[in-house]
PDB file of N, CA, C and O in Angstrom:
ATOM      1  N   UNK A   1    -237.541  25.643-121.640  1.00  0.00           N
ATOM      2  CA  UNK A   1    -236.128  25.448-121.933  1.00  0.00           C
ATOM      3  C   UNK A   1    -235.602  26.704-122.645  1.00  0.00           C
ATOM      4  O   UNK A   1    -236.133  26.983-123.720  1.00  0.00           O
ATOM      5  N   UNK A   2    -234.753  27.391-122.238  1.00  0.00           N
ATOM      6  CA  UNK A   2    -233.805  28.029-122.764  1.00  0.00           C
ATOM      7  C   UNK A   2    -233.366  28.344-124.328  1.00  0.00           C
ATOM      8  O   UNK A   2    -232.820  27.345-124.796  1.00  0.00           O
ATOM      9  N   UNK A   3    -233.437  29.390-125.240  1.00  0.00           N
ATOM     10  CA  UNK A   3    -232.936  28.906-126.260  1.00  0.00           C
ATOM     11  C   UNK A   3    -231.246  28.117-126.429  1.00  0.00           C
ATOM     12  O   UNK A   3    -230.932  27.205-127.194  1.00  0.00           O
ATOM     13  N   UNK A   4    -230.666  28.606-125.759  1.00  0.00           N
ATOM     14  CA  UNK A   4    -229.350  27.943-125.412  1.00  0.00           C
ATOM     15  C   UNK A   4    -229.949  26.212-125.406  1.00  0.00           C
ATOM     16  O   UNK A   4    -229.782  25.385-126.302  1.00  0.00           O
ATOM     17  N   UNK A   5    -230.375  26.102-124.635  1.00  0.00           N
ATOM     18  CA  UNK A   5    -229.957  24.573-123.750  1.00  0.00           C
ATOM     19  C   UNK A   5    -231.118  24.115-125.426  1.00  0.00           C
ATOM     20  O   UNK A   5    -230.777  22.997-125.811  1.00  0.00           O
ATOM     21  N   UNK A   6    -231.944  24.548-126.085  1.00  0.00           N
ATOM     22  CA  UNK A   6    -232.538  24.215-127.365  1.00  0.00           C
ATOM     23  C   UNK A   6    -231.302  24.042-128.210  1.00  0.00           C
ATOM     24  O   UNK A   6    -231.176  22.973-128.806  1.00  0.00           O
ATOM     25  N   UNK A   7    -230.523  24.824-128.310  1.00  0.00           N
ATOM     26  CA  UNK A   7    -229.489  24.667-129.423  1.00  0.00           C
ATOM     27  C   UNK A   7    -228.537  23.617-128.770  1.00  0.00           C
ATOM     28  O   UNK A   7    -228.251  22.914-129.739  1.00  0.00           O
ATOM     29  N   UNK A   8    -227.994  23.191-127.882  1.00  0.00           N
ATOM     30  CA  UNK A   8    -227.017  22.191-127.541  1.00  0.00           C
ATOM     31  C   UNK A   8    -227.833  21.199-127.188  1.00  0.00           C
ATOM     32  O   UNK A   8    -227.385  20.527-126.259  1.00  0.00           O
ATOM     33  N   UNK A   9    -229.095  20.798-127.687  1.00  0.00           N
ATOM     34  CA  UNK A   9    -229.551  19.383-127.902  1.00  0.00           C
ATOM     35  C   UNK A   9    -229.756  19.704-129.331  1.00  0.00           C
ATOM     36  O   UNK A   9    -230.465  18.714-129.511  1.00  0.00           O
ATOM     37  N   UNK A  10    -229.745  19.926-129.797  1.00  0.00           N
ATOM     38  CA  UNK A  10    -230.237  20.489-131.301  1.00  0.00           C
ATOM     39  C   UNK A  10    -228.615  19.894-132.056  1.00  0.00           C
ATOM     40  O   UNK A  10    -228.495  19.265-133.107  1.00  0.00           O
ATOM     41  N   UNK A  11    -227.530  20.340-131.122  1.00  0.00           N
ATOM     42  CA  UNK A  11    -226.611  19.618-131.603  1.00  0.00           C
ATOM     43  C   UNK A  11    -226.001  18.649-131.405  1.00  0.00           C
ATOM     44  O   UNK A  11    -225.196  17.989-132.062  1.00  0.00           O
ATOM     45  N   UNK A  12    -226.424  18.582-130.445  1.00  0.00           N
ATOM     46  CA  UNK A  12    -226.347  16.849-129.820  1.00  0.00           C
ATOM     47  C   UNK A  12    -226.686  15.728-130.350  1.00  0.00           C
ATOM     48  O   UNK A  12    -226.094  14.653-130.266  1.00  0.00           O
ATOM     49  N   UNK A  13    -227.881  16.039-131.036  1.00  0.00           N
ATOM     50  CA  UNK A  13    -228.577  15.041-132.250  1.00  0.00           C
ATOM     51  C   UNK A  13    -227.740  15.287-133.174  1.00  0.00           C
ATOM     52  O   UNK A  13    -226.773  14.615-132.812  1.00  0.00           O
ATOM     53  N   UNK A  14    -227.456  15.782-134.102  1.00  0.00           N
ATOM     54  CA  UNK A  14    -226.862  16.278-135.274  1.00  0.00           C
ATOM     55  C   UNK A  14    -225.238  15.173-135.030  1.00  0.00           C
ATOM     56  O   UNK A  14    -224.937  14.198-135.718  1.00  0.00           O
ATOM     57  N   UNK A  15    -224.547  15.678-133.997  1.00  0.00           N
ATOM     58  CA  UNK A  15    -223.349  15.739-133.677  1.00  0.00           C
ATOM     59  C   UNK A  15    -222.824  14.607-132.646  1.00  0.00           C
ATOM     60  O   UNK A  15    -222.004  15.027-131.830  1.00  0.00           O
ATOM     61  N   UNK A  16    -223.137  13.356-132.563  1.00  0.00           N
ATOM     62  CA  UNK A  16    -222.978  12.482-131.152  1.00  0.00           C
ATOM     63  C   UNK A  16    -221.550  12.332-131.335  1.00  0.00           C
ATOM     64  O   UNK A  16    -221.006  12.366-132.439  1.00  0.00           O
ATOM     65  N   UNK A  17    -220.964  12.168-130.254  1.00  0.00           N
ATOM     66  CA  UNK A  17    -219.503  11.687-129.791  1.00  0.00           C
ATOM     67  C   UNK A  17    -219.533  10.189-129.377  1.00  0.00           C
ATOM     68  O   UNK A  17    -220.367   9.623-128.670  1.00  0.00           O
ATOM     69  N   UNK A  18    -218.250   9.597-130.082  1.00  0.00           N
ATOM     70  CA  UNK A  18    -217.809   8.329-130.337  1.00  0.00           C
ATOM     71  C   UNK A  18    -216.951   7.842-130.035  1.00  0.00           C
ATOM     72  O   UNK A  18    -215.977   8.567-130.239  1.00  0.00           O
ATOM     73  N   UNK A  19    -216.597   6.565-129.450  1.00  0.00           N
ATOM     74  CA  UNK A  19    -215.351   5.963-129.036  1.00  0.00           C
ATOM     75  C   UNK A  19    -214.670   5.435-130.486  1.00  0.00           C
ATOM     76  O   UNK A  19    -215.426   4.569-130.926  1.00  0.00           O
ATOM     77  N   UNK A  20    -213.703   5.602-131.252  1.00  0.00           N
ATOM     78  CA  UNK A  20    -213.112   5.164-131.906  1.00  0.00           C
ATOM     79  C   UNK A  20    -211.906   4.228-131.885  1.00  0.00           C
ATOM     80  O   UNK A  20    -210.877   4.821-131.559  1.00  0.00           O
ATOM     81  N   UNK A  21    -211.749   2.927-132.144  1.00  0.00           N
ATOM     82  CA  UNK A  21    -210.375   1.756-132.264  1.00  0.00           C
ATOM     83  C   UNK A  21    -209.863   2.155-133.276  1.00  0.00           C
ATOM     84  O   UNK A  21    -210.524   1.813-134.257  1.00  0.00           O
ATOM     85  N   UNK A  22    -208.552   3.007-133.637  1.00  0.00           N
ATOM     86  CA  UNK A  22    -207.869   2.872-134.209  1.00  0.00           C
ATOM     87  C   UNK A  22    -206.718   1.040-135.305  1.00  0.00           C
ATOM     88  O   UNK A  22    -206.445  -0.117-134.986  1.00  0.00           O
ATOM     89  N   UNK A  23    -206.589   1.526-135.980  1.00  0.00           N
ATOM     90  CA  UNK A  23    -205.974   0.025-136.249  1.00  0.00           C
ATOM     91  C   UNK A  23    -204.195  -0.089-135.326  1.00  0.00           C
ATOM     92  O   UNK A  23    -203.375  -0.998-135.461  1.00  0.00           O
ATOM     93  N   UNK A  24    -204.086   1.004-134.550  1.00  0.00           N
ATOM     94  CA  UNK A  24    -202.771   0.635-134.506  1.00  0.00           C
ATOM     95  C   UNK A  24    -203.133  -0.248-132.928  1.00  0.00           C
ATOM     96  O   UNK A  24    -202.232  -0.870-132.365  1.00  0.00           O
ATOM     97  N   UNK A  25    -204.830  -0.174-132.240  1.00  0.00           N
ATOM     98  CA  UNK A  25    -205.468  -1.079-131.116  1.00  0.00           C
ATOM     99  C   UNK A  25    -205.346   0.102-130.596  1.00  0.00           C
ATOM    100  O   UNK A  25    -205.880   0.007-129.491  1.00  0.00           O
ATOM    101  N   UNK A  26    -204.865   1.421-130.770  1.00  0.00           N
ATOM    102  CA  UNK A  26    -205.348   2.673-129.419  1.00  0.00           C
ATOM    103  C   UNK A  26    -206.774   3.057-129.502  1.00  0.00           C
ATOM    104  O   UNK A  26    -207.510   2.429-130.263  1.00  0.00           O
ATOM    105  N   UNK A  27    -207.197   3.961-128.838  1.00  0.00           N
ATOM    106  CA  UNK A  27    -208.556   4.635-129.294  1.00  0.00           C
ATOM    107  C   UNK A  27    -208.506   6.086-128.906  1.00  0.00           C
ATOM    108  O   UNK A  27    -208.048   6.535-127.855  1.00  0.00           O
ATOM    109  N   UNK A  28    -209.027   6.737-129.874  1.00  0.00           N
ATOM    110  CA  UNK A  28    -209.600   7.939-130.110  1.00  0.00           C
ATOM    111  C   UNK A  28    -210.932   8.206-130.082  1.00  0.00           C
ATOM    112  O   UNK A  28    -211.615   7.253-130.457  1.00  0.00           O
ATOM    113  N   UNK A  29    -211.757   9.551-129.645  1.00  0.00           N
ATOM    114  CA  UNK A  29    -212.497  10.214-130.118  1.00  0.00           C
ATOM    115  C   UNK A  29    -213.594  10.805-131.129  1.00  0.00           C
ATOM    116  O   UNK A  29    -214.150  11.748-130.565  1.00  0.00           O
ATOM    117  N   UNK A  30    -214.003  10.639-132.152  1.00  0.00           N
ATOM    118  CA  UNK A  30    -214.635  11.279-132.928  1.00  0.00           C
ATOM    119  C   UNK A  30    -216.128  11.762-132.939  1.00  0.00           C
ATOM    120  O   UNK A  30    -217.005  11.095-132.390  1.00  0.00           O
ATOM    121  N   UNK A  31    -216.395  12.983-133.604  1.00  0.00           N
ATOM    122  CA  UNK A  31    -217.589  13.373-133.736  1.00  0.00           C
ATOM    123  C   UNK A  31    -217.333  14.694-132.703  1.00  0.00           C
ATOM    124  O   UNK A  31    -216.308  15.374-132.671  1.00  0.00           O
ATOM    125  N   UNK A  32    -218.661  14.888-131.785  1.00  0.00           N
ATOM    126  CA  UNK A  32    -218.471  16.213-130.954  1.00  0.00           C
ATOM    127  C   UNK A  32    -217.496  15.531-129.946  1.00  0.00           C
ATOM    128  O   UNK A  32    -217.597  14.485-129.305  1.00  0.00           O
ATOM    129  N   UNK A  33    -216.260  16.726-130.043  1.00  0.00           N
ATOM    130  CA  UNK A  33    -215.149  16.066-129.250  1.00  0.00           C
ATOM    131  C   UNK A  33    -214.927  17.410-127.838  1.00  0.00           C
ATOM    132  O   UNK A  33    -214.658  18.608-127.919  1.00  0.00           O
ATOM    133  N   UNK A  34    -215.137  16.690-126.882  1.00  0.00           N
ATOM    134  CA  UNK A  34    -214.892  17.678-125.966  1.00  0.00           C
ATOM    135  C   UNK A  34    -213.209  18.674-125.895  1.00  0.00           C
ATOM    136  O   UNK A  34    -212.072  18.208-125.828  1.00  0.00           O
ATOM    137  N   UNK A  35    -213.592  19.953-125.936  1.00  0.00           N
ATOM    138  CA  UNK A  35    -212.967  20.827-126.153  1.00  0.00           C
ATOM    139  C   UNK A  35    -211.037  20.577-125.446  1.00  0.00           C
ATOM    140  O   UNK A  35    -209.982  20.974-125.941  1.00  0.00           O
ATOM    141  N   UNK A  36    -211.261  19.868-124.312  1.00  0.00           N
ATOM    142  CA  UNK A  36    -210.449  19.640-123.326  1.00  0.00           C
ATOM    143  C   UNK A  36    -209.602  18.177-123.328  1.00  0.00           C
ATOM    144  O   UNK A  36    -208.594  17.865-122.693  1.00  0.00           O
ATOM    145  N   UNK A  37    -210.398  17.414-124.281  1.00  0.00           N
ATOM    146  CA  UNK A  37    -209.965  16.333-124.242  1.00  0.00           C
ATOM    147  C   UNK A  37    -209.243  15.969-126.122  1.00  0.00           C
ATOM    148  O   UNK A  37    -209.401  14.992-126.854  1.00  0.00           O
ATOM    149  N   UNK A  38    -208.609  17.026-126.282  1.00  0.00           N
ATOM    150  CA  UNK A  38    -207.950  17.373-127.571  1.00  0.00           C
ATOM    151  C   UNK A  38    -206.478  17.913-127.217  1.00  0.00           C
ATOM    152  O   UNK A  38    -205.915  18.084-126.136  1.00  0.00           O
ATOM    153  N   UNK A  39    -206.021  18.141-128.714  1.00  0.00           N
ATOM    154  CA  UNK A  39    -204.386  18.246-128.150  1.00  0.00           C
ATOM    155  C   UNK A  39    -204.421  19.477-129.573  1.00  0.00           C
ATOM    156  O   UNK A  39    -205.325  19.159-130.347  1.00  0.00           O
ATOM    157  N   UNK A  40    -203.890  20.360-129.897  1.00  0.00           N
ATOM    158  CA  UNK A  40    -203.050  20.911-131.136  1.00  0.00           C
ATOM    159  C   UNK A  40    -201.718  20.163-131.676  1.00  0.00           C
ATOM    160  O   UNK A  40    -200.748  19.823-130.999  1.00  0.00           O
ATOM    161  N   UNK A  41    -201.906  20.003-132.982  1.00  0.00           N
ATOM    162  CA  UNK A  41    -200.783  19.114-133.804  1.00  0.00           C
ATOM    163  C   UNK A  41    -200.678  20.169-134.608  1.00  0.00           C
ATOM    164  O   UNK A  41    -201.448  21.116-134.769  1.00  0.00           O
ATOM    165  N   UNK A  42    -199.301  19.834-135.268  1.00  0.00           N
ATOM    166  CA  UNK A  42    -199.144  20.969-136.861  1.00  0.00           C
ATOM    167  C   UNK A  42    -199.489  20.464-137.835  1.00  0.00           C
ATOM    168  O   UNK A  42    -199.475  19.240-137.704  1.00  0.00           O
ATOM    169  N   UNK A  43    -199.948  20.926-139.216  1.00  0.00           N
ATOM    170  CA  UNK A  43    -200.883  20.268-140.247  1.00  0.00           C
ATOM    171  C   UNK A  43    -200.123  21.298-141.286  1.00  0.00           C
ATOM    172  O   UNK A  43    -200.463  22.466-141.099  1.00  0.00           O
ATOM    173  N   UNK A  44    -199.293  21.131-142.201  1.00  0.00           N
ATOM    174  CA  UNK A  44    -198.753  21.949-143.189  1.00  0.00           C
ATOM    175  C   UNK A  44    -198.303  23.079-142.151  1.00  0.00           C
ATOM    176  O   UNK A  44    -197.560  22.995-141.172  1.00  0.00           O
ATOM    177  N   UNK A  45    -199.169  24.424-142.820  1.00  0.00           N
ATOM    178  CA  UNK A  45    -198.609  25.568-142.320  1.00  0.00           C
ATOM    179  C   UNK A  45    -199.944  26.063-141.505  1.00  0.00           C
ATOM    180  O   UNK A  45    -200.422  27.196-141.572  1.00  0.00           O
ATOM    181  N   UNK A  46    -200.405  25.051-140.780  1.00  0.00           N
ATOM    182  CA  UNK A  46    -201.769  25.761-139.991  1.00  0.00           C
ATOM    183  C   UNK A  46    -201.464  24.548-138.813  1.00  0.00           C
ATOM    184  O   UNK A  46    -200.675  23.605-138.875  1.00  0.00           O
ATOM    185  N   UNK A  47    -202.356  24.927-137.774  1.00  0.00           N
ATOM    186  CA  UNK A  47    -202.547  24.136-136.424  1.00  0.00           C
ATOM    187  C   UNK A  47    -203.564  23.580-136.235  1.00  0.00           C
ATOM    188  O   UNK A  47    -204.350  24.520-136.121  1.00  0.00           O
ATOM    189  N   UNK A  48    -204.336  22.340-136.073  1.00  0.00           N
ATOM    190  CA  UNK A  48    -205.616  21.918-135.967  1.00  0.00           C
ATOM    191  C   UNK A  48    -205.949  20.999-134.344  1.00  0.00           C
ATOM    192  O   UNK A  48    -205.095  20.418-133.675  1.00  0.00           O
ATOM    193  N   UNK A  49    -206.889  21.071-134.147  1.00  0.00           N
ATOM    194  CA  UNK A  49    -207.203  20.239-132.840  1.00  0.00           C
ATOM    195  C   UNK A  49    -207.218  18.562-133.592  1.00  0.00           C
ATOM    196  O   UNK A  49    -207.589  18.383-134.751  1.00  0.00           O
ATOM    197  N   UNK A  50    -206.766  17.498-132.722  1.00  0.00           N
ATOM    198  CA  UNK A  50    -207.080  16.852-132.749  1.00  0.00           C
ATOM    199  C   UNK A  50    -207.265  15.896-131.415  1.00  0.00           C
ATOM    200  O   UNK A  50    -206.491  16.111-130.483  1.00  0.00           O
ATOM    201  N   UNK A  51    -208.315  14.784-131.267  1.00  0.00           N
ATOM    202  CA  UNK A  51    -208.943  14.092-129.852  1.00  0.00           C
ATOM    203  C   UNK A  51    -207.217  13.418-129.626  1.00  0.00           C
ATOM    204  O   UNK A  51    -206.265  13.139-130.356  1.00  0.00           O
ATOM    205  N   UNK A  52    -207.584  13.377-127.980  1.00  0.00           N
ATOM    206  CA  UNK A  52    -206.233  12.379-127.350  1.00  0.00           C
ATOM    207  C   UNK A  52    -206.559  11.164-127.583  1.00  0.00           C
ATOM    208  O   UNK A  52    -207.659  10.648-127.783  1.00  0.00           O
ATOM    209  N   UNK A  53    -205.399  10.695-127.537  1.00  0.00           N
ATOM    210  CA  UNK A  53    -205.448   8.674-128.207  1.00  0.00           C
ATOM    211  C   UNK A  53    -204.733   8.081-126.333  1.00  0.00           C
ATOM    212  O   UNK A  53    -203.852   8.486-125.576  1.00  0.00           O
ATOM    213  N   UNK A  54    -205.680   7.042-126.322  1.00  0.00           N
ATOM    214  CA  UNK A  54    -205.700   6.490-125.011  1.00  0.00           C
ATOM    215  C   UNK A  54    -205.589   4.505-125.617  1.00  0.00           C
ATOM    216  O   UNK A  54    -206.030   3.880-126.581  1.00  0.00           O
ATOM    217  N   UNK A  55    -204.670   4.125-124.269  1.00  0.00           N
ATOM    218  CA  UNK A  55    -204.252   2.761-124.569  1.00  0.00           C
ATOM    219  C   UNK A  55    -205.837   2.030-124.482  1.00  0.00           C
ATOM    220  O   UNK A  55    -206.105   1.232-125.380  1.00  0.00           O
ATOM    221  N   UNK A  56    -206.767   2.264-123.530  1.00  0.00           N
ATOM    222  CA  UNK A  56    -208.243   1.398-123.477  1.00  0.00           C
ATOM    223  C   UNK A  56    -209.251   2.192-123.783  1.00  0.00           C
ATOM    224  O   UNK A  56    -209.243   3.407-123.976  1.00  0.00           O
ATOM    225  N   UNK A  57    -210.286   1.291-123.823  1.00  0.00           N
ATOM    226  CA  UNK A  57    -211.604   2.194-124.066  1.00  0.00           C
ATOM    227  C   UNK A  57    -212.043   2.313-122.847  1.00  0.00           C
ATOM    228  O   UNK A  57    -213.083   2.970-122.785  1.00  0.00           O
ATOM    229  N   UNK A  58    -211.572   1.856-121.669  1.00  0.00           N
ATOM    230  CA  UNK A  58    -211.909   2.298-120.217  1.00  0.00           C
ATOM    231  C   UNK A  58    -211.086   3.244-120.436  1.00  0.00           C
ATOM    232  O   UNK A  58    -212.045   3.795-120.976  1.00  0.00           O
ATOM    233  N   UNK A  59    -210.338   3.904-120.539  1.00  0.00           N
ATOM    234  CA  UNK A  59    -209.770   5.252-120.350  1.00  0.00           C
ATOM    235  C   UNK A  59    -210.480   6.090-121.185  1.00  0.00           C
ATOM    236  O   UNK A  59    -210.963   6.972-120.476  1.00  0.00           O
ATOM    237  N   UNK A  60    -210.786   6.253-122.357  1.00  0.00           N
ATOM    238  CA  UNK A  60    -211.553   6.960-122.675  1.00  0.00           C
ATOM    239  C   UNK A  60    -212.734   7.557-122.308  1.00  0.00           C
ATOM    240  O   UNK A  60    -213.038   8.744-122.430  1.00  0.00           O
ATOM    241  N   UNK A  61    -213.783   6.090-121.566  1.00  0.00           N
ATOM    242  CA  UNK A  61    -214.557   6.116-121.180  1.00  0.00           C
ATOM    243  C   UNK A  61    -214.310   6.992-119.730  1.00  0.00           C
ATOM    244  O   UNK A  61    -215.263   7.686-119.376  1.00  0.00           O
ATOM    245  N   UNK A  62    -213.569   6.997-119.211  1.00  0.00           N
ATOM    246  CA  UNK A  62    -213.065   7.516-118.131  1.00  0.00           C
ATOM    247  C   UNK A  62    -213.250   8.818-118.472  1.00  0.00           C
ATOM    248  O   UNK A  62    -214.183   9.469-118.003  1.00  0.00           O
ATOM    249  N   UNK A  63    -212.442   9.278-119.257  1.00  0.00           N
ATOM    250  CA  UNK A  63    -211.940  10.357-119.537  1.00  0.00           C
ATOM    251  C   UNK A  63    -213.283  11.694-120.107  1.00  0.00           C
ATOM    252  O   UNK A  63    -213.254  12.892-119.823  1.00  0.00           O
ATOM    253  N   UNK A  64    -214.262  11.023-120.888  1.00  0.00           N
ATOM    254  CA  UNK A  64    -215.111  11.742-121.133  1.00  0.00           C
ATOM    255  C   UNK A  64    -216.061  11.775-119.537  1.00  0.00           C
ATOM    256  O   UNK A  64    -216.485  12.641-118.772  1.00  0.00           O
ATOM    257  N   UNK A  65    -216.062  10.803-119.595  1.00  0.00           N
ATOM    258  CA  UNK A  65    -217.212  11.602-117.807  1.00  0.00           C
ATOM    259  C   UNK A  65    -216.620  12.385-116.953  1.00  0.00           C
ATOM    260  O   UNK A  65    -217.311  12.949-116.104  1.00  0.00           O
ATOM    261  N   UNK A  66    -215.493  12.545-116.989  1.00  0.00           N
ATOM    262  CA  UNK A  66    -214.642  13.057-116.178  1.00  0.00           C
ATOM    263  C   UNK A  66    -214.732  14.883-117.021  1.00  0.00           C
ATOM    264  O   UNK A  66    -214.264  15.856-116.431  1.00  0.00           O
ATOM    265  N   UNK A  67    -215.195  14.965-117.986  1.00  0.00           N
ATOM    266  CA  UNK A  67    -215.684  16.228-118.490  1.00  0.00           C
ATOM    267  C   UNK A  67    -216.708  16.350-118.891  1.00  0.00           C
ATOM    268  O   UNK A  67    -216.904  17.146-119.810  1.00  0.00           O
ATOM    269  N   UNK A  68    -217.960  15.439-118.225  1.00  0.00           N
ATOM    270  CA  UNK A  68    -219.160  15.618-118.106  1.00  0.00           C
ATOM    271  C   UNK A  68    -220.069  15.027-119.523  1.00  0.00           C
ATOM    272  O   UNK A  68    -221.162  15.520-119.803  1.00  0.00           O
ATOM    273  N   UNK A  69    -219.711  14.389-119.993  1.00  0.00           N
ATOM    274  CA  UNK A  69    -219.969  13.550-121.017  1.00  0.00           C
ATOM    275  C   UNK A  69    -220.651  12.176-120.670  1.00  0.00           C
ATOM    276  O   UNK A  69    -220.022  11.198-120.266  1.00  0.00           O
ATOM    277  N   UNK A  70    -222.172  12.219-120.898  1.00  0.00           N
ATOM    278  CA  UNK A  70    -222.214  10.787-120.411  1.00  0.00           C
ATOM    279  C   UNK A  70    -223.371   9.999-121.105  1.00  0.00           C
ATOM    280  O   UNK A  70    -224.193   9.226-120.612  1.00  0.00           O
ATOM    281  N   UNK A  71    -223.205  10.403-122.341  1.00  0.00           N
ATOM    282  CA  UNK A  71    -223.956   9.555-123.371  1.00  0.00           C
ATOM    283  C   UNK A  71    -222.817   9.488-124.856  1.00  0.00           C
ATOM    284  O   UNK A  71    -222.550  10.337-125.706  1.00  0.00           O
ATOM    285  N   UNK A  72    -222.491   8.491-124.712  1.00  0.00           N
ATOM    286  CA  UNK A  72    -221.447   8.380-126.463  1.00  0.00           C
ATOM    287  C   UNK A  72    -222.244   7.269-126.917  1.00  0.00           C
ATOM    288  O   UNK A  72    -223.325   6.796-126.567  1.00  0.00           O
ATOM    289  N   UNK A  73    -221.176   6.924-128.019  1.00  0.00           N
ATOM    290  CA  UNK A  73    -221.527   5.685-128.460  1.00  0.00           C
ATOM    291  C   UNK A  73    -219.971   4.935-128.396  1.00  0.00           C
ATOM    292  O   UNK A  73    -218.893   5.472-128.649  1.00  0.00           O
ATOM    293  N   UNK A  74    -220.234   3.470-127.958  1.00  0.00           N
ATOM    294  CA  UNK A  74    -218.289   2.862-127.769  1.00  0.00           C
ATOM    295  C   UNK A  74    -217.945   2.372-129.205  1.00  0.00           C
ATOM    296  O   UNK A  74    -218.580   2.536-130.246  1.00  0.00           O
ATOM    297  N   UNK A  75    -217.040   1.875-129.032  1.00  0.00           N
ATOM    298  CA  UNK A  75    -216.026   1.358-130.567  1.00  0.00           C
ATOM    299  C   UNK A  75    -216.959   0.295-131.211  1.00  0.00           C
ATOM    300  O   UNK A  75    -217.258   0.400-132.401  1.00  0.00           O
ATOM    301  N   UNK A  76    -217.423  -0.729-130.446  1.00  0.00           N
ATOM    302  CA  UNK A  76    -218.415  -1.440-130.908  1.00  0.00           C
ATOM    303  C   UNK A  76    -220.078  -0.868-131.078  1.00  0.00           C
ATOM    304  O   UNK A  76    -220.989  -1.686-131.207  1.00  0.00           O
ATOM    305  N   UNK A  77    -220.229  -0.005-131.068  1.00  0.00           N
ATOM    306  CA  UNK A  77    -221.575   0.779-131.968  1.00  0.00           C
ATOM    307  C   UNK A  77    -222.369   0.829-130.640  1.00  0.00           C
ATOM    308  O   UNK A  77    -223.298   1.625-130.505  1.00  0.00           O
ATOM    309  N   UNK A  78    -221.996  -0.029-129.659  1.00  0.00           N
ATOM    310  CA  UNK A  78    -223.548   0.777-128.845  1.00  0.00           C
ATOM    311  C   UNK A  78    -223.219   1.365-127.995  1.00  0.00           C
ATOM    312  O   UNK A  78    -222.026   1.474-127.710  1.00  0.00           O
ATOM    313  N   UNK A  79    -224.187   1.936-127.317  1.00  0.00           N
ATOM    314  CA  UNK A  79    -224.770   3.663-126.261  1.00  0.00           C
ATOM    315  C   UNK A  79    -223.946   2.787-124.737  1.00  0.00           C
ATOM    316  O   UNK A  79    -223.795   1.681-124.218  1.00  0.00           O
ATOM    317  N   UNK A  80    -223.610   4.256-124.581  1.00  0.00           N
ATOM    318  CA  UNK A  80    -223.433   4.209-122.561  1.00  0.00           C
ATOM    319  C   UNK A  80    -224.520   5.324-122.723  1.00  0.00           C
ATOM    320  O   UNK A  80    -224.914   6.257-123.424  1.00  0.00           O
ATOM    321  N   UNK A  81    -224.697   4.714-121.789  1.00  0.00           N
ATOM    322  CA  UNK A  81    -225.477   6.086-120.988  1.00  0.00           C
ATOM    323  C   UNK A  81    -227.186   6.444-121.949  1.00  0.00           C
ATOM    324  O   UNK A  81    -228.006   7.347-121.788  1.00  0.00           O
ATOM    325  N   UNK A  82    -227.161   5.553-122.689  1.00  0.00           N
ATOM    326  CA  UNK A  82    -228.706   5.513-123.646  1.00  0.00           C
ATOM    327  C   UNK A  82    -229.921   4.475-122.578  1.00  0.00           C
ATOM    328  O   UNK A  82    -231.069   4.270-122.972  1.00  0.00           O
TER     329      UNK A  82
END
């Protein structure tokens, strides 16, 4: 294996990506958030990434395989793709 492909499991452990339920019932993102599936907001006087908010967790779920993502964890704590 590659030192590359060593370091992006290296952070993969460290770093898993998560389906999050918001309280307002949308869901978001958290943890390693794919680069693409983020938006820029304004934050004071700086710009920060933050994950897109989707009406289901089938869309989310959608949405990360659809950028090659295919192990998270969902809103209720367990694994796809484990």
């Amino acid at each position: 294996m590659s030192d590359h492909n060593d370091m992006v499991q290296l952070l993969r452990a460290k770093l898993s990506t998560a389906i999050t339920k918001y309280p307002t019932g949308r869901y978001g993102i958290v943890g390693s958030i794919p680069l693409a599936l983020t938006h820029v907001r304004q934050s004071g006087f700086s710009e920060i990434r933050a994950s897109n908010v989707w009406d289901t967790e089938a869309e989310v779920i959608a949405a990360l395989l659809s950028v090659g993502v295919s192990e998270f964890q969902l809103s209720d704590c367990r694994w796809y793709g484990r």
